[in-house]
C-alpha positions, 0 to 999 in steps of 0.5 A, a space after each residue: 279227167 284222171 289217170 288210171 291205171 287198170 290192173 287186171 288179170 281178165 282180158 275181157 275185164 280189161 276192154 270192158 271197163 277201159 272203153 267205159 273210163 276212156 268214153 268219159 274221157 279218162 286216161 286208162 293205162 292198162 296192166 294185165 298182171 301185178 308185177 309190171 303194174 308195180 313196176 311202172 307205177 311210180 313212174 305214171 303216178 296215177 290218180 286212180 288205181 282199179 285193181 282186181 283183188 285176185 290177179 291169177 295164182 302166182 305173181 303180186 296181188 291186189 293188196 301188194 298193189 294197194 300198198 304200192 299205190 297208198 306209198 305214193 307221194 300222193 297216195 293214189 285212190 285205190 279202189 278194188 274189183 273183187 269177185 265172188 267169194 271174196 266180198 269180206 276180203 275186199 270189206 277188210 281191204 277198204 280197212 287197210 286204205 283202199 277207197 272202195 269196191 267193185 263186186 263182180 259182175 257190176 254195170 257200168 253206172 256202177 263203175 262211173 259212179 265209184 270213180 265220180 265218188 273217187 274224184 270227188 274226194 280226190 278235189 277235197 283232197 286237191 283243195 287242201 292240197 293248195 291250202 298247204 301250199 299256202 301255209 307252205 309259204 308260211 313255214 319256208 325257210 326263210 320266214 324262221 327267225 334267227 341268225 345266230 350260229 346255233 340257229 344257222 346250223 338248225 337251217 342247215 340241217 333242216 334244208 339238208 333232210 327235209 326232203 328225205 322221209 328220214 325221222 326226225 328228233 327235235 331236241 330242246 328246252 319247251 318254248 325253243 321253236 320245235 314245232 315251228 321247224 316240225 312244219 318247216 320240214 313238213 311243207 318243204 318236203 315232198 309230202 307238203 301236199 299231204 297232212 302235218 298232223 301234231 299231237 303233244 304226248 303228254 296232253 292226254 292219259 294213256 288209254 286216250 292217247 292210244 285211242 287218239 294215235 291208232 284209232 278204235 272200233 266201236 265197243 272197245 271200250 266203254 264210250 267208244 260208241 262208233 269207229 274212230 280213225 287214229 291220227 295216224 290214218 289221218 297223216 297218211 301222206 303226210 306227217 305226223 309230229 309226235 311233241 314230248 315223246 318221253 312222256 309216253 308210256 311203255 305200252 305206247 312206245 312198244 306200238 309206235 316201235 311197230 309202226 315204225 319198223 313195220 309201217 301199220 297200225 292197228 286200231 284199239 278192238 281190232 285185228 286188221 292192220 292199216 298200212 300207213 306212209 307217214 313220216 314221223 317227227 318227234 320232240 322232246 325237251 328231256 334228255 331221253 339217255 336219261 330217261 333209258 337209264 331210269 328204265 322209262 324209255 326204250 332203248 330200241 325205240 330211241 334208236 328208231 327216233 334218233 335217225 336225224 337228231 336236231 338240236 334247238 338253241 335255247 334264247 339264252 344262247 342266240 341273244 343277239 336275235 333277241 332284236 330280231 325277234 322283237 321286231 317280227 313280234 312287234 310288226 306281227 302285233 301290229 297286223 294283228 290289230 291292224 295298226 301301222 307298226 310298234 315302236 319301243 324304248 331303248 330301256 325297254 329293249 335293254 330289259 328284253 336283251 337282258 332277261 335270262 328267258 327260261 321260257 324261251 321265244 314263246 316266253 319273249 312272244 308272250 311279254 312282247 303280247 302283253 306290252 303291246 296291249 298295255 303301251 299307248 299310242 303303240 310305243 312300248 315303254 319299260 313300264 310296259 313290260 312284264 313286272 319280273 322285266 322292268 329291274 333289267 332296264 338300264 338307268 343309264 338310258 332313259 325311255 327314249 324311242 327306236 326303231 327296229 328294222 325288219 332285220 333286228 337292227 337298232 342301228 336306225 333310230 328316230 330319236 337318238 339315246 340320251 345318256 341320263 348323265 352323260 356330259 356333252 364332248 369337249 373335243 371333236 371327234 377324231 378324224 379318219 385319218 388319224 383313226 387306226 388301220 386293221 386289215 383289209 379282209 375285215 374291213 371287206 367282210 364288215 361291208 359286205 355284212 352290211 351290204 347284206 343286212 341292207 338288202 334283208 332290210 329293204 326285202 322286208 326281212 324276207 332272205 329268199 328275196 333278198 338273196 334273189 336281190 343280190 344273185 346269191 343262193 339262199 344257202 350262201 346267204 345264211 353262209 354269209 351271215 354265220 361268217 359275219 357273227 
């Protein structure tokens, strides 16, 4: 059953349809004018909002409470009783979110039938609401890989702002990671429950992607032969990731600038405006100072974008977590064709380590892909690798078996490097006593790294669980590890 809340200016309307709502079984919490209705309704979060599109001549109305309502995080169903006279108003309302209406005088089959259809969509809703979750499970933040500074400062502000509706601007080379922390933000905010919509700016021509973002009416152009919702409609209550936002045009831009600042969207052919709660996050892999100097974006709309600017590290920079980057695609390869684990050689990790990756984490997946379909018996060799890879392997090591920890460590090796020409040591090695002494809180923080490093190894590499392990908070845990760096 549902909680409703009834706005409602007529007594008699009130005691009517509460008895009907509350004889199915129904939570009714009644208002009998707009403004304390919009005053306590965050409070009661609603499932359901039936609210008289008049409510008396002075004081809020029904399409104040409608848009009260669609800014919850969920979005209650709103659906409006309208009498006569103002039947096309309600039509309108239904384009501006709310999900149905009542015209007055109706019978009660009516109202139950209008809050079944509600509740119907409202387990659609539910539903998706769990596969979220589940995808949530996915984007935490402790399923991101990487512990290099750069990388622990991104984790820090991730975890700092995800919870806020602030918009957000990734910035970094194609392949960095941008949309991958998009969703991080997305299903660690408030909004996880509600839709992470992504759209790349760039894939589609103006006339499309303006058809794509705010939606048309049927007969607004040639091929637009019925009503479309935009991308926008479809994130209400969620978030909307706008990648290589610099390539849209200046018509575009001047739109998106009033969704921003106004929160609604007008679809192409159309005079009525829908009013949308969606956070928006935004890329781009172009300086886009640049690109106002040349004229080519807005100067307003970059600052409307820019409210929380996060910095994606380039591989090139981060290559200690080439390692451990390799060790997640290796064992995701091997779920994926269900085998027990990759293995690789020394020389082939030597190539990867040394390679420039101009194309970054999305290059380093896609040449671990192709050595993983090329190698036998699941060992990756040097020969495996990418052609442009193979010069990078060090003659010094010859194709000799390692195996990689979920953490990156190659410290655990089956079968130990063999120098190609290295001659065997005539002398023993030294003995602890006699190796020098270096001060106590290195010698403290170099235990406790790897103290740490064990316990990621043994939680599967999943930090959350090793932090737990350990009694520590997982911010002090990526802490700890940015100080051992």
């Amino acid at each position: 059953m549902a909680k409703v809340m009834l706005v409602e200016d007529d007594l008699l309307s009130i005691q009517i349809v509460t008895e009907i709502l509350r004889a199915e079984g129904h939570e009714v919490i009644p208002f009998n004018e707009g403004a304390t209705a919009l005053e306590a309704m965050e409070r009661i979060a609603p499932e359901i909002v039936i609210t008289d599109l008049n409510l008396g001549k002075t004081g809020p109305t029904g399409m104040d409470v409608l848009k009260r309502a669609r800014a919850l995080t969920p979005p209650a169903i709103v659906i409006f009783i309208t009498g006569y006279g103002s039947f096309e108003i309600a039509v309108e309302a239904t384009k501006l979110g709310a999900f149905d209406y009542l015209q007055k005088p109706f019978k009660g089959v009516e109202l139950r039938l209008k809050l079944w259809k509600a509740l119907s969509h409202s387990e659609v809703v539910s539903e998706n609401a769990y596969l979220r979750k589940e995808l949530k499970k996915k984007y935490q933040f402790n399923q991101i890989i990487g512990t290099a500074p750069a990388m622990q400062q991104v984790f820090r502000m991730v975890e700092r702002v995800a919870g806020t509706d602030s918009t957000v601007l990734l910035r970094g080379e194609s392949g960095t990671g941008k949309e991958l922390i998009a969703k991080a933000l997305h299903f660690n905010s408030r909004r996880a429950t509600g839709p992470f919509v992504p759209i790349n700016c760039s894939a589609l021509p103006e006339h499309l992607l303006e058809s794509e973002l705010f939606g048309h009416r049927k007969g607004s152009f040639t091929g637009a032969i019925a009503d479309k919702k935009g991308l926008f409609q479809e994130a209400d209550g969620g978030t909307i990731f706008l990648d290589e936002i610099g390539s849209m045009s200046g018509v575009l831009q001047s739109r998106l600038l009033r969704v921003l600042q106004e929160r609604e969207v007008r679809a192409v052919g159309d005079n009525v405006p829908f009013y949308v709660n969606v956070r928006v996050i935004a890329a781009t892999n172009e300086p886009l100072e640049k690109r106002i100097k040349e004229g080519g974006f807005r100067e307003d709309l970059y600052y409307r974008l820019n409210v929380i600017s996060i910095p994606m590290p380039a591989l090139r920079e981060r290559r200690d977590d080439i390692p451990l980057l390799v060790a997640h695609f290796l064992r995701s390869k091997a779920a994926d064709r269900g085998l027990r684990a990759y293995s690789i050689s020394r020389r082939a990790l030597e190539a990867l380590q040394a390679h420039a990756w101009p194309g970054n984490v999305r290059e380093l997946e896609n040449a671990i892909e192709r050595a993983s379909a090329l190698c036998e018996e699941g060992f990756i060799k040097l020969v495996d690798l990418p052609p442009d890879l193979q010069p990078l392997g060090s003659p010094e090591f010859s194709d000799v078996e390692i195996a990689l920890s979920p953490s990156g460590d190659t410290g655990v090796i089956a079968t130990a490097p063999k120098l190609a020409n290295a001659a065997v040591p005539s002398s023993p090695a030294p003995s602890p006593l006699n190796q020098p002494v270096g001060q106590l809180k290195d010698f403290m923080r170099d235990q406790e790294g790897a103290y740490i490093q064990r316990a990621i190894a043994q939680a599967g590499g999943d930090k959350e669980q090793a932090a737990r392990a350990l009694g520590v908070s997982l911010a002090t845990l990526y802490r700890k590890l940015a100080e051992g760096e």
